[in-house]
C-alpha positions as CSV (number, residue, x, y, z in Angstrom):
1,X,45.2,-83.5,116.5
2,X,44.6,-86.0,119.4
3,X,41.5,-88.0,118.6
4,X,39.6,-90.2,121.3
5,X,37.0,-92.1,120.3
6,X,35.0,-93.9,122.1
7,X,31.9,-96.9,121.7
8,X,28.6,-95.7,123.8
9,X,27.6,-97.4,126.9
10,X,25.6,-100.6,127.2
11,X,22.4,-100.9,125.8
12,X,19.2,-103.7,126.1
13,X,20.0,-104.5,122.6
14,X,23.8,-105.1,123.3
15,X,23.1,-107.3,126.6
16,X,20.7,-109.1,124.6
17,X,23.3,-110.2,121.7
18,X,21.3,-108.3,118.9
19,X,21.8,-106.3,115.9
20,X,21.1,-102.4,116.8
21,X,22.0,-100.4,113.8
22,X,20.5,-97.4,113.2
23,X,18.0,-98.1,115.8
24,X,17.2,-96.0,118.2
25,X,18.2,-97.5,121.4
26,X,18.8,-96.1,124.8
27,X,21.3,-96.9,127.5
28,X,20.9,-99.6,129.8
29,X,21.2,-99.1,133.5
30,X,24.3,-100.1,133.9
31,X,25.4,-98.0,130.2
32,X,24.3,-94.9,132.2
33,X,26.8,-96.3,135.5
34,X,29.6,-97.4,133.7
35,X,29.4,-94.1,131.5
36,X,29.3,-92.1,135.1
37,X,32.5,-94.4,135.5
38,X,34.7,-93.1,133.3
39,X,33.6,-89.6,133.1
40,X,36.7,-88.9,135.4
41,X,38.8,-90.3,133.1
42,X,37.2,-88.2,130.2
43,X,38.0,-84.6,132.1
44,X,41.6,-85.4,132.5
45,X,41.7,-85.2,128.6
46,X,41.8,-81.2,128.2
47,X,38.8,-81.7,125.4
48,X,38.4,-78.8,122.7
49,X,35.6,-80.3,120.9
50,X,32.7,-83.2,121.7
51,X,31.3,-84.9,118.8
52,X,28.8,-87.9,118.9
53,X,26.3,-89.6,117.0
54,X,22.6,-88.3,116.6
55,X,21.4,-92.0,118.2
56,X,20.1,-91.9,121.4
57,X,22.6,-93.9,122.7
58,X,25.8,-92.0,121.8
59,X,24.5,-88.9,122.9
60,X,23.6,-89.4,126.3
61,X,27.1,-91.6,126.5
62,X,28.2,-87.7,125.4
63,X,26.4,-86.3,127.7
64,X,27.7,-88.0,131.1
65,X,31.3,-88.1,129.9
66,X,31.6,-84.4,129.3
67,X,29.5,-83.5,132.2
68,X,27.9,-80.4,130.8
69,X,31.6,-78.8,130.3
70,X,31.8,-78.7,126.4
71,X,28.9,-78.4,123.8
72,X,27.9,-81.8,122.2
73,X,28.2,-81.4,118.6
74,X,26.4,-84.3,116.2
75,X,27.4,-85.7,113.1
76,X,24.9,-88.1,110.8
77,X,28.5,-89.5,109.3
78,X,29.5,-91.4,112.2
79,X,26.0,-92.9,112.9
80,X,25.9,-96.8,113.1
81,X,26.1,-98.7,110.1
82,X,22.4,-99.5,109.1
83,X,22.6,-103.2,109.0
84,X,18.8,-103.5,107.3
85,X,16.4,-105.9,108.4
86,X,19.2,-107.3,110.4
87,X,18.4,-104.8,112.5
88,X,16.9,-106.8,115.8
89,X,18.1,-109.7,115.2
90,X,20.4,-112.0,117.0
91,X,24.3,-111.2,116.7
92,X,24.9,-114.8,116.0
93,X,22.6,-115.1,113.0
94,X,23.8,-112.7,110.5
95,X,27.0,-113.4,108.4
96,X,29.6,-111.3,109.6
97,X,32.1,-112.0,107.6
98,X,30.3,-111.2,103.9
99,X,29.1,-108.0,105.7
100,X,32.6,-106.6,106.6
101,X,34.3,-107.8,103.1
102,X,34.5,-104.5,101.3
103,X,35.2,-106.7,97.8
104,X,31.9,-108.1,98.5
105,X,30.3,-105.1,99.4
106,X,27.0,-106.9,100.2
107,X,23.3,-105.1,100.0
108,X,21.9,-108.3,101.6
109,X,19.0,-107.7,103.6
110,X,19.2,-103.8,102.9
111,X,22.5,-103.4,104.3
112,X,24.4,-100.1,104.1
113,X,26.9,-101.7,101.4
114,X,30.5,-101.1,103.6
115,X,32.0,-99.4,100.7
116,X,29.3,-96.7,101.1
117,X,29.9,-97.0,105.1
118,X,33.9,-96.4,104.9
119,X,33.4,-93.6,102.5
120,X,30.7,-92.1,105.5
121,X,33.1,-92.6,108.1
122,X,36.3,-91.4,105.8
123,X,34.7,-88.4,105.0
124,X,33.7,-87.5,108.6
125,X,38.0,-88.0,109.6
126,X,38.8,-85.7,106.6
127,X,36.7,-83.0,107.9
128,X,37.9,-82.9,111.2
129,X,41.1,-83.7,110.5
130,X,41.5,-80.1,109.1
131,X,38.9,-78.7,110.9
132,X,40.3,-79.2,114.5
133,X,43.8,-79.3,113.7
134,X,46.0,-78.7,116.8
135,X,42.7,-80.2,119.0
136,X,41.6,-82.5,121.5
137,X,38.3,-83.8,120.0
138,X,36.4,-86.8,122.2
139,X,34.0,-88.5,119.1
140,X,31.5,-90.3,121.1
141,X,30.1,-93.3,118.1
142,X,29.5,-96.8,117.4
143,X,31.7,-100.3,117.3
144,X,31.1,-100.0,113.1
145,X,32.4,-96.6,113.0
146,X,35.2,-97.6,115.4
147,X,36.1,-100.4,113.3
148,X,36.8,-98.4,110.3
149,X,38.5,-95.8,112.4
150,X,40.6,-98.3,113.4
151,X,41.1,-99.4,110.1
152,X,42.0,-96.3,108.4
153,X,44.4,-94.5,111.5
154,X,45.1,-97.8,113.7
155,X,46.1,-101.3,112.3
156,X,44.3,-103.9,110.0
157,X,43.8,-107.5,110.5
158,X,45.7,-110.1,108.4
159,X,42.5,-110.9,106.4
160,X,41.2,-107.4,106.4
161,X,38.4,-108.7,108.1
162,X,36.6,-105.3,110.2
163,X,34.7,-107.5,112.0
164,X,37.2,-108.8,114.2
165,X,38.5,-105.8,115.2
166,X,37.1,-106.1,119.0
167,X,35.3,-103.1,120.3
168,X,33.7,-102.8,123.4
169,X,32.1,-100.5,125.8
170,X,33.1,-97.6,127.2
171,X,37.1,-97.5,126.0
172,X,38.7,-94.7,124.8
173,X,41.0,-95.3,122.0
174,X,43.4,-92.5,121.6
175,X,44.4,-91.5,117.3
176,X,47.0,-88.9,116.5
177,X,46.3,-87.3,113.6
């Protein structure tokens, strides 16, 4: 299986350096161009299946990189991470590194613990793994869930630190599976 994955478009929240979570937050202006952007790109990929997050975000990402030629399938596994009351605030104010240690596996501030978040994410890759075997699935998600793909089907950091695993906008990351 070929997997591309890719992080939805720019939002208000991510221009503005905070914490999004779970929350439901629409595309920017310039998510909804730079999403138009590489929708070329996306139809060179011969696509069998589309599957995205239920967040507003990642779905209209979907949406404009597909172009109305494949159904958009959802999937509450590969959601954001719900980062708690965190949610809203400033990037720079929450400790990264005690949320992304999975020996620490934090509940701070209501935080999805990220041994319950990789098991999410893990479970979602099972399932398509042998689901769409022999496919070309575009998942359409968010920099958390990236991170752990990354984790689990790309490399890991010396420290095994998630959160610098850099993830921006609009790439496509390409798995084999």
């Amino acid at each position: 299986m070929n997997l591309y994955v890719v992080r939805h478009g720019e939002t208000i929240w991510n221009k503005e350096k905070k914490v999004q979570g779970i929350s439901d937050i629409p595309l920017s202006e310039k998510g909804i161009k730079d999403a138009f952007e590489l929708q070329t790109l996306v139809s060179t990929l011969k696509l069998d299946v589309v599957i995205s997050s239920p967040l507003t975000r990642a779905r209209e990402t979907a949406k404009i990189l597909v172009n109305s030629t494949l159904p958009i399938n959802t999937d509450d596994r590969i959601k954001e991470r719900d980062w708690g009351l965190n949610e809203g605030a400033m990037i720079d104010s929450v400790d990264r590194w005690d949320c992304w240690d999975v020996i620490l596996n934090t509940k701070v501030n209501n935080i999805e613990p990220i041994q319950d978040f990789m098991y999410r994410v893990s479970s979602f890759l099972e399932d398509i793994k042998i689901r769409y075997k022999n496919k070309n699935v575009l998942v359409v998600t968010h920099s958390a869930v990236i991170r752990v793909i990354h984790y689990m089907l790309g490399s890991i950091p010396e420290d095994a630190n998630l959160s610098r695993i850099n993830i921006p906008n609009l790439r496509i990351l390409e798995y084999k599976m």
